[in-house]
N, C-alpha and C positions, 0 to 999 in steps of 0.2 A: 590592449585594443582601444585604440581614439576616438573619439566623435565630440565630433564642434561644427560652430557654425561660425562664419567669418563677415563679417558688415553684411549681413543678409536685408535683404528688404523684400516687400512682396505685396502686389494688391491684388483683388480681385476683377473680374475686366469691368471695365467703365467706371471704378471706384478709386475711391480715394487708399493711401497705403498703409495695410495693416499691419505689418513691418516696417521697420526703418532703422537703419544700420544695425542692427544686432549681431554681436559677438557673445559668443558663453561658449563654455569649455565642460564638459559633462566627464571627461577621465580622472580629472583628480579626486574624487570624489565618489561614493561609492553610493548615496543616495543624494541627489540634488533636487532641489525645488522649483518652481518656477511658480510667483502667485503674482496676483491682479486682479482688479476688479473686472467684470462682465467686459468682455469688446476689445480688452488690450491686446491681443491676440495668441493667446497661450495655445488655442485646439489647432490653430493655424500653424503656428511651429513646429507642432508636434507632428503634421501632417506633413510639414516640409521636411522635418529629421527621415521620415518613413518615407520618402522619394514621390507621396502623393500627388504634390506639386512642386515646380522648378520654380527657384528664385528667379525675381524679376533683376534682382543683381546680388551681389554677394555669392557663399558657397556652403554647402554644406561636404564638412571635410570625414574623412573616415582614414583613420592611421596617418592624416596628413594633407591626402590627397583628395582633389574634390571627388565628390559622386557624380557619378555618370547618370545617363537617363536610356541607355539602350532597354529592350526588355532583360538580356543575359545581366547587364549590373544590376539593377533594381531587382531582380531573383535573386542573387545571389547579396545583397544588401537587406532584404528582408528576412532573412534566414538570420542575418547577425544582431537585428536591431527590430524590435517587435510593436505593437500597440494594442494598449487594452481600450479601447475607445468607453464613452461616459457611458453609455447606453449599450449593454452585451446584446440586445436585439440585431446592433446593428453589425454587428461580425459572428452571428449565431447563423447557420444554414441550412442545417440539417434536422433532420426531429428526432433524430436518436443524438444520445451524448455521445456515445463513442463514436460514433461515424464522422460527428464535428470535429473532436479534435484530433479525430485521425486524418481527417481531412489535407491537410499542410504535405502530410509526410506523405500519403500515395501519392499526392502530386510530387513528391522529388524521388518519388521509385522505389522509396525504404524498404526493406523487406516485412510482409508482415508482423512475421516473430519479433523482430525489433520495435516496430510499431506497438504490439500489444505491451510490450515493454515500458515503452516512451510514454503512452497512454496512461497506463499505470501509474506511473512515477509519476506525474504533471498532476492526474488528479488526488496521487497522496501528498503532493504538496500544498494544494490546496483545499484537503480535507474532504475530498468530492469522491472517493472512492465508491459509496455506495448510490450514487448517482450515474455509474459509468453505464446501466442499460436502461435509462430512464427515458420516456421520451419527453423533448426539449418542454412542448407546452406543460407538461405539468410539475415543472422547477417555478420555485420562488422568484423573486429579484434576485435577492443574495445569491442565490445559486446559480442561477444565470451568469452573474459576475464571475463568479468560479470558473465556470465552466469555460467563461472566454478568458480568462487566464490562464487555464488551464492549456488551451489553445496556443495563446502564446509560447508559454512556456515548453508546450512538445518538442519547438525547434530548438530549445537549448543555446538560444541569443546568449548575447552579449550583453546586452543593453534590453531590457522594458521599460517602455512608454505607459505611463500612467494616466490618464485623464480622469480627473475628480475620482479617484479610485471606490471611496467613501462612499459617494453619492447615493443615495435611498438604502443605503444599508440600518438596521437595527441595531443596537451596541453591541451584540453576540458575534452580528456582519460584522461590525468593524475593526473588534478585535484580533477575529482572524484575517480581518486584510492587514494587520499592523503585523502581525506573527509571520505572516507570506512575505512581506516586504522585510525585514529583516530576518527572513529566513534564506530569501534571495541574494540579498545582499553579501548573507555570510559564505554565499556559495561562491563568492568572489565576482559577482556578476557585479553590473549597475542598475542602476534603479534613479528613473526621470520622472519626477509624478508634478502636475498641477494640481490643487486643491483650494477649494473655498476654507477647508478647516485649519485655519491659520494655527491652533493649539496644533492638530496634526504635522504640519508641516515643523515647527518647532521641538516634537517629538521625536520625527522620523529623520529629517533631511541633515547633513552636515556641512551642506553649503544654499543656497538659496541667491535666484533673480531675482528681484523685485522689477516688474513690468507694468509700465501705461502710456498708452497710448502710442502701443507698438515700438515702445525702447527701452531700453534695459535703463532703469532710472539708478537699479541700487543691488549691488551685491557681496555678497561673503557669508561670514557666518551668522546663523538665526539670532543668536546670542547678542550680538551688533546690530545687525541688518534692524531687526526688530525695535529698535531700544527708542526711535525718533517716535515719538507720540503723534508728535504734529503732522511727522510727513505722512503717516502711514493714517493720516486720517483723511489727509490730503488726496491721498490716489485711491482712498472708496477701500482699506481694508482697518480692520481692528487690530491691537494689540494682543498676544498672546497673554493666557493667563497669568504664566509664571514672570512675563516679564511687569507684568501690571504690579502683580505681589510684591515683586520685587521695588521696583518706584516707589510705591505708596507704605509699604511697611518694612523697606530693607533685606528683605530674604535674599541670599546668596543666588546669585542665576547658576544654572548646570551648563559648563561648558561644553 
């Protein structure tokens, strides 16, 4: 299953373009990155890959072919391709957990039994199981995050959308988002995440965009992508740990 995006551009009205021609290919790949400083427009893509908004030109392709914007494509487009947005407040609905992320599925008719099923499974992937009759307000952050992953993951996509996954998580949070994301991964899925944690993304991802000022300035592997000191101080981000080690006292990089 494909997903790309082809000379995409995109502003918001009466704005200047926070897009501009972008191309990336997210199939070959089984975790890919996309980083940038603040404003390049990484939550904006990712908004466009999920049919939120229609490119002002360019296309967002799925096995080829562009996406459509009726409501029957975009239902059935959101089922294959999911988002865990920065902030779980803002795709959280419900005040019980289970009703949240059962939520998705009565809207596509599932049968219950299946549902409690799906339910199940989503939050032992995420570690959330004894969270499943909890009411919303009194989870954590991290678990918040869960849960709307958890969310996602009921539908059994293709493709998750990552935003800042990390984000206000504790080191205990983050380890189990690193175990979710390559636990996802091994399940033959894909996995698209933005992140400020440049070590992160150097960890997880095996291919990576480097984005500013809404164009794709640089891409490939982290191993590479990473390695230009100057550029990458240039568009507002830092050097990965290991690739620093590596520079200044010779340590082997991890391919």
């Amino acid at each position: 299953m494909t997903l790309s995006v082809q000379a995409m551009g995109f502003a918001y009205e009466d704005d200047s373009p926070v897009l501009k021609q972008v191309t990336m290919d997210f199939a070959a790949h089984a975790v890919v990155g996309v980083v940038g400083a603040n404003g390049c427009g990484k939550s904006t893509l990712f908004k466009l890959l999920l049919g939120l908004y229609q490119p002002a030109h360019g296309q967002v392709l799925w096995q080829g072919q562009p996406l459509t914007y009726t409501k029957k494509a975009l239902f059935e487009h959101r089922q294959r391709v999911t988002l865990v947005f920065q902030e779980p407040d803002q795709q959280i609905f419900y005040t019980d957990v289970f009703d949240d992320i059962a939520f998705s599925l009565r809207n596509l008719g599932v049968d219950e039994t299946e549902i409690q099923r799906r339910v199940h499974q989503a939050l032992s992937l995420v570690d959330g199981q004894r969270l499943i009759h909890q009411p919303v307000q009194s989870l954590s952050y991290g678990q918040k995050k869960r849960v709307a992953i958890a969310g996602a993951l009921v539908l059994d996509s293709q493709y998750l959308l990552l935003d800042e996954p990390t984000a206000g998580l504790d080191p205990a949070g983050m380890r189990q988002m690193k175990s979710l994301i390559e636990t996802f991964a091994a399940l033959g899925k894909h996995v698209v995440m933005s992140s400020h944690d440049i070590n992160l993304i150097y960890e997880l991802c095996d291919y990576v965009y480097v984005m500013a000022e809404g164009k794709v300035v640089n891409a490939g592997k982290p191993a590479t992508v990473f390695l230009d000191q100057a550029e990458m101080e240039r568009i507002g981000l830092t050097q990965p740990w290991r690739i620093k080690m590596y520079q200044e006292w010779g340590i082997p990089l991890e391919e």
